[in-house]
C-alpha positions as CSV (number, residue, x, y, z in Angstrom):
1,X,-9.3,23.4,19.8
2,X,-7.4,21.2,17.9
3,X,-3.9,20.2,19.7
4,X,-0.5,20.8,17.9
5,X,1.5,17.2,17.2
6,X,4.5,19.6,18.9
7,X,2.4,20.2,22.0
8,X,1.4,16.6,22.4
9,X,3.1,14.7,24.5
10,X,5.0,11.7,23.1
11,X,3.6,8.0,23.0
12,X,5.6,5.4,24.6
13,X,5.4,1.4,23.3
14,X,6.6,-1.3,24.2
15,X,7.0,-4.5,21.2
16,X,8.9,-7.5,22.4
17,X,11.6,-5.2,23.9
18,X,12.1,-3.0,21.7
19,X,10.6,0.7,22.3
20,X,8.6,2.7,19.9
21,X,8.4,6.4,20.8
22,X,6.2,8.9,18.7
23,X,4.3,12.4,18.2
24,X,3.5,12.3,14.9
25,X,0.2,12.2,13.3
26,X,1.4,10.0,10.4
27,X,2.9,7.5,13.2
28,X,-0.1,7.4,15.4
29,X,-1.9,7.0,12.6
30,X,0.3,3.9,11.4
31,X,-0.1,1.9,15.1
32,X,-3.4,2.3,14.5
33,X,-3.3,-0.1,11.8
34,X,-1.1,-2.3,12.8
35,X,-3.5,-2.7,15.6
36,X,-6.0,-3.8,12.9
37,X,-4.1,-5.8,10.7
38,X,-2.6,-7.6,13.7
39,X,-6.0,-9.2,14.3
40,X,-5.8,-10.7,10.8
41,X,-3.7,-13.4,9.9
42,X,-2.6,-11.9,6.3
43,X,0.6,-11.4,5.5
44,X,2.1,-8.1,5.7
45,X,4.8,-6.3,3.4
46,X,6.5,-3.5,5.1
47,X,8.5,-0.9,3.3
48,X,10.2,2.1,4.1
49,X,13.7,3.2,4.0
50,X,16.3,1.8,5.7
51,X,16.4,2.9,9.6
52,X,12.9,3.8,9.9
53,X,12.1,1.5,11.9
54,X,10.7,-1.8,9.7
55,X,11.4,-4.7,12.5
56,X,10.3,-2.3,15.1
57,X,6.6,-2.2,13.4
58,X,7.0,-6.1,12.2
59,X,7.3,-6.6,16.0
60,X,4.3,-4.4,16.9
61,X,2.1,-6.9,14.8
62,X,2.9,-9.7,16.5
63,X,2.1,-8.0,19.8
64,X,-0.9,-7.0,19.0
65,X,-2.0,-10.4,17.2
66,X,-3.8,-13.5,18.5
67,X,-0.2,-14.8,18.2
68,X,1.5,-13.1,20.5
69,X,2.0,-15.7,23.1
70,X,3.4,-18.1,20.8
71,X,7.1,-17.4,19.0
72,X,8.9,-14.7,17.1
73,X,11.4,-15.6,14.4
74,X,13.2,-13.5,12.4
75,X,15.8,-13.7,9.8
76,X,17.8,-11.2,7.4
77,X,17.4,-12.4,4.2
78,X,20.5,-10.6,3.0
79,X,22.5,-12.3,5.8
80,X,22.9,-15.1,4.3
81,X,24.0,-17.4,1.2
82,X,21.3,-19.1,-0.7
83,X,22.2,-22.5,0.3
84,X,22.4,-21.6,3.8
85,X,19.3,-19.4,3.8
86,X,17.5,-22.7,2.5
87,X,19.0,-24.6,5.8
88,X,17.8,-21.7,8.0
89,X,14.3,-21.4,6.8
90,X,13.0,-24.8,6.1
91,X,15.5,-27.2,8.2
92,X,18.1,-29.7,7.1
93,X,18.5,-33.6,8.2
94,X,21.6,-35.3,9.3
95,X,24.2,-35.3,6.2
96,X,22.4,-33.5,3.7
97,X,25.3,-31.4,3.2
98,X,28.7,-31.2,4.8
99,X,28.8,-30.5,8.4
100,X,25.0,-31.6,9.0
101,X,26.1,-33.4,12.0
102,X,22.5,-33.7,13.3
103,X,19.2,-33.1,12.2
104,X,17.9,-29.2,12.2
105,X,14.8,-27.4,12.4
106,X,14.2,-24.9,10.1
107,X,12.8,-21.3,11.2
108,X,9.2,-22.2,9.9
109,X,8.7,-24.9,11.9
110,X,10.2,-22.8,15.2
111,X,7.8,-20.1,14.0
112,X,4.5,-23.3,14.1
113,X,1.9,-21.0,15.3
114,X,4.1,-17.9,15.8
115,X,5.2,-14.7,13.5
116,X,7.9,-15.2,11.2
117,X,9.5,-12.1,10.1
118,X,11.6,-12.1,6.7
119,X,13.9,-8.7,6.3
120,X,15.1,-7.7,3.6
121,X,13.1,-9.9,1.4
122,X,14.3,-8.0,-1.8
123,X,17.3,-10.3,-1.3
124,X,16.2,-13.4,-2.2
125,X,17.3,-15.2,-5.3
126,X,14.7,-16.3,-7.8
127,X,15.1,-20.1,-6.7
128,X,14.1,-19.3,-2.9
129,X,11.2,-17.1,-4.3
130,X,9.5,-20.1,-5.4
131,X,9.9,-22.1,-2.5
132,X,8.9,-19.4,-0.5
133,X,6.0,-19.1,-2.6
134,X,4.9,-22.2,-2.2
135,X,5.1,-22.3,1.6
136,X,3.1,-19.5,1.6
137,X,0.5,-20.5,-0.2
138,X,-0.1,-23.7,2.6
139,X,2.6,-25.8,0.6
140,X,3.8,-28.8,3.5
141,X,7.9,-29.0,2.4
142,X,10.8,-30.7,2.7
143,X,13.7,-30.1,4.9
144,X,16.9,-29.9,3.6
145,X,17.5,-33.4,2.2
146,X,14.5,-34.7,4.2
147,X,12.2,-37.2,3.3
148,X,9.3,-36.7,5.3
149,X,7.0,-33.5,4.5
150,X,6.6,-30.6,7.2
151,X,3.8,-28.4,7.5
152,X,3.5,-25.5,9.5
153,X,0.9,-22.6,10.4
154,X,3.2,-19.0,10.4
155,X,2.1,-15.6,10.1
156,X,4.7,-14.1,7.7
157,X,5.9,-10.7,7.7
158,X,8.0,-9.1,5.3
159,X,10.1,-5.8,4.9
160,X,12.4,-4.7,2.6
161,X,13.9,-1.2,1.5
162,X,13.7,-1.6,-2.4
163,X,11.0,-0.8,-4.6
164,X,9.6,-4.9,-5.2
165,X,7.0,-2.9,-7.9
166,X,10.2,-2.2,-9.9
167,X,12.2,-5.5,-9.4
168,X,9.0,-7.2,-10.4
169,X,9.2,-5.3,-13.7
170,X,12.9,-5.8,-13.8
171,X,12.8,-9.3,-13.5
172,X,14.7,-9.6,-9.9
173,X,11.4,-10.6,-7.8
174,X,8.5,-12.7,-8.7
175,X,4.8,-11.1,-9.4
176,X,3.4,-13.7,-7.7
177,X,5.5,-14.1,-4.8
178,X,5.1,-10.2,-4.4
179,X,1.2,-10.1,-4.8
180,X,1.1,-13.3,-2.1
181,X,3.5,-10.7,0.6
182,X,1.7,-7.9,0.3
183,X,-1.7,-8.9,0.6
184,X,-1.3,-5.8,3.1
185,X,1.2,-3.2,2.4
186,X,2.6,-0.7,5.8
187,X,4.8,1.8,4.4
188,X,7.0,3.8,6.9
189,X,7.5,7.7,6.4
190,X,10.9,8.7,6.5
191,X,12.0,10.6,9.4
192,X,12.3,13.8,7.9
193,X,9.1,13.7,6.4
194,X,7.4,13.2,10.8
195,X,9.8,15.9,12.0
196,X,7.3,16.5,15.2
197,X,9.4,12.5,16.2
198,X,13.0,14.0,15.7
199,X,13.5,15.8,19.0
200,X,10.9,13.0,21.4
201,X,13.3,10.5,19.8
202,X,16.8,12.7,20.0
203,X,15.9,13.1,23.6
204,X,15.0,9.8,24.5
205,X,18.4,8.4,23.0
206,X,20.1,10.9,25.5
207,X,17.9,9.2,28.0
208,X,19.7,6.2,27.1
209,X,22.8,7.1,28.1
210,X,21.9,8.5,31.6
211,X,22.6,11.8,30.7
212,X,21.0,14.6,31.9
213,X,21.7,17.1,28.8
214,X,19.4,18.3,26.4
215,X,19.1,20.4,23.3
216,X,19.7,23.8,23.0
217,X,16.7,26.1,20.7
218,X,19.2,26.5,18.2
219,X,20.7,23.0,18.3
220,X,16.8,21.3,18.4
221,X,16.4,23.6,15.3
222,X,18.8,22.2,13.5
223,X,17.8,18.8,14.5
224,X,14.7,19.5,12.8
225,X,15.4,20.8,10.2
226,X,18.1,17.8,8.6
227,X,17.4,15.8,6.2
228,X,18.0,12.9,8.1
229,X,19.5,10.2,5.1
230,X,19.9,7.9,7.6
231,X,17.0,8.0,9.5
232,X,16.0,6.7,13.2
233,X,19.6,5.0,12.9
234,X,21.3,8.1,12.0
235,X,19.6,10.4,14.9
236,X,19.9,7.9,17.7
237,X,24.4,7.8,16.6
238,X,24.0,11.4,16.3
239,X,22.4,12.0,20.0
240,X,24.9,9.2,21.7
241,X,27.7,11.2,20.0
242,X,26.4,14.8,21.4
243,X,25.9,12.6,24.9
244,X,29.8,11.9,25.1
245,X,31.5,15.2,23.7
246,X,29.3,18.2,24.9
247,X,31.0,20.2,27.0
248,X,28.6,22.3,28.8
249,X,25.2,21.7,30.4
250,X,23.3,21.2,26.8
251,X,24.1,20.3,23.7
252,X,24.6,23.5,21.4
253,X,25.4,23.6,17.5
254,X,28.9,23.0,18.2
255,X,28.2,19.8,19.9
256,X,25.9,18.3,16.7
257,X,28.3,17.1,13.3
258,X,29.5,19.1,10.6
259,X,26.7,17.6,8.2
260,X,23.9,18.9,10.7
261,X,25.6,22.4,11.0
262,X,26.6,22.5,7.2
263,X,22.7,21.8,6.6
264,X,21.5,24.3,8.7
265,X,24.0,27.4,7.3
266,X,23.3,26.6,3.7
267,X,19.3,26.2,4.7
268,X,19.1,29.4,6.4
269,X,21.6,31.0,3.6
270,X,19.2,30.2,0.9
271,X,16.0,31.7,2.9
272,X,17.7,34.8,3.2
273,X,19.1,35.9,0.4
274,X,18.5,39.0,-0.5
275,X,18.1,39.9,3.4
276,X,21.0,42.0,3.8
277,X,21.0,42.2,7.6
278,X,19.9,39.0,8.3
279,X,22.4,37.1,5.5
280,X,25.5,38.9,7.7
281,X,24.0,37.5,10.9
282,X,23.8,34.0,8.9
283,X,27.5,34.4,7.5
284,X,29.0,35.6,10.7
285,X,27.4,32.8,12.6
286,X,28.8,30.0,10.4
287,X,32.4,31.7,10.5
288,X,32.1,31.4,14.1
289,X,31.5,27.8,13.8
290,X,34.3,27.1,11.2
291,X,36.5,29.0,13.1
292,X,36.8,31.7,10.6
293,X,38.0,29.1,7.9
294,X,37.0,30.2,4.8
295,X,36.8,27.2,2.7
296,X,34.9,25.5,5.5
297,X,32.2,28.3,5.9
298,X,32.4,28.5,2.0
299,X,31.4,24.5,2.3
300,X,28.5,24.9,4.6
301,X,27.1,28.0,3.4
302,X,26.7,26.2,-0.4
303,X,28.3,29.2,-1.6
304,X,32.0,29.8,-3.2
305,X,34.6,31.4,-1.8
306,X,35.2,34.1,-3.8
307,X,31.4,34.6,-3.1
308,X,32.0,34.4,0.6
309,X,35.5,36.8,0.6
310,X,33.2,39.3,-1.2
311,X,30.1,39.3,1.7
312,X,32.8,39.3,4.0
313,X,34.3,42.4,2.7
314,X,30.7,43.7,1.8
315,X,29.5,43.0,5.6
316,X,32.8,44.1,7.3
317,X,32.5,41.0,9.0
318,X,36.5,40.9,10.3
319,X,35.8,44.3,11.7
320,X,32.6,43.7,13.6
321,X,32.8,40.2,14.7
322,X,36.9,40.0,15.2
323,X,37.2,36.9,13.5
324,X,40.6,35.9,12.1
325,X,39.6,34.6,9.0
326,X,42.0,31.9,7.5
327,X,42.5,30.4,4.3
């Protein structure tokens, strides 16, 4: 019999200290080939949005490469000004600009046999594209007002958040540059789209904090069900938060952010329209959470609030919930 991804038990990794924990099929599936690309030496573009977890799989391929012993380099892209993001990557020599008080090594050269990961590549400016380019393409280089050329063996991995297809069409980013990154392409789900990794990974950052909470049904339901803009990043501020302010033994509903709750009421509101009894149970819940604020409920149920006054008067809901409903 086939095993749920919700019954499985969640997979624990370690990359160059950073953890990866997953239950989803689509992310099992995607260690698996990282596993297989890692043995290869071609470069690797990784997209995805941001927060769902880029560096953390950038890191996984040098783990798993022939490389691993040797360094790890990385560098934001976006970090940076151009003329510094030159200095950084290929090395300056004494006085080639002001405040080159020695001779540098650029992050290529501290990468010589090693993994050099390059976030947020969608950054660079035209002019670095083409040096970039023709590093790739086994190019020996200057250093930063250097005379002597410096060749070095990296792995190069990539990731950005921006579609490079569309920039490429644009003008912004180079075809050839972009053909020469993505001679394998990893692209990262979002989070919402692996929700069987939401509550592994909720729990795990309450782990982190030495708590000893957890979720409630109803608070793990609505966990789920977000939309989760931000991603990984997103969840793990959401469970740190819910770690310092609950008040009881688990986190409930009340404990998660408005956004989460608002979500949830307005999801829920939609699937039961037309439900009479179970609409009034939906309505009365979210007053409860509003604190019988109208304009509030009004807010997270998507609804107006002439809209809401009228279920409210429809559904007796002052009467049978004794909720002092305010403006």
């Amino acid at each position: 019999m086939k095993v749920r991804e919700m019954d499985r038990l969640p997979e624990t990794r370690q990359f160059l200290g950073a953890t990866a924990l997953f239950s989803s099929d689509a992310m099992r599936q995607l260690f698996l080939t990282v596993e297989k690309v890692a043995a290869t030496d071609a470069t690797v573009l990784i997209t995805g949005e941001s927060g769902t977890g880029k560096e953390l799989v950038a890191r996984a391929l040098h783990h798993y490469s022939p490389r691993s012993s040797k360094s790890w380099v990385d560098i934001n892209c976006a970090a940076l000004p151009e003329n510094l993001l030159e200095s950084e990557l290929f090395g300056h020599e004494r006085g080639a600009f002001s405040g080159a008080d020695s001779a540098k090594a650029g992050l290529f050269e501290l990468a010589h046999k090693g993994t050099l990961f390059l976030d947020e590549i969608g950054d660079l400016d035209l002019r670095m594209q083409v040096k970039l380019l023709r590093v790739l393409d086994g190019a020996p280089y200057y250093r930063v007002g250097g005379l002597k050329k410096v060749c070095s063996d990296v792995r190069v991995v990539a990731a950005t958040n921006q579609d490079l297809k569309a920039a490429v069409r644009d003008g912004g980013f180079r075809s050839d540059l972009y053909h020469r990154l993505s001679q394998i392409r990893l692209h990262i789900p979002t989070l919402h789209e692996r929700p069987d990794d939401i509550l592994p990974l909720a729990e795990h950052y309450l782990a982190l904090q030495g708590s000893d909470l957890h979720f409630s049904p109803e608070a793990a339901g609505m966990l789920r069900r977000y939309a989760w803009p931000g991603n990984v990043r997103e969840l793990r501020n959401v469970a740190i938060r819910a770690a310092v302010f609950a008040a009881g033994p688990e986190i409930t509903s009340v404990d998660l952010p408005e956004e989460l709750t608002e979500s949830a009421f307005s999801s829920d509101l939609q699937k039961l329209a037309g439900l009479p009894e179970l609409e009034k149970n939906a309505i009365g819940r979210a007053l409860e959470q509003c604190r019988g604020h109208q304009q509030r409920t009004a807010d997270a149920l998507g609804i107006s609030r002439r809209t809401l006054q009228r279920k409210i008067k429809s559904y007796r809901l002052m009467t049978d919930r004794h909720i002092s409903i305010v403006g």
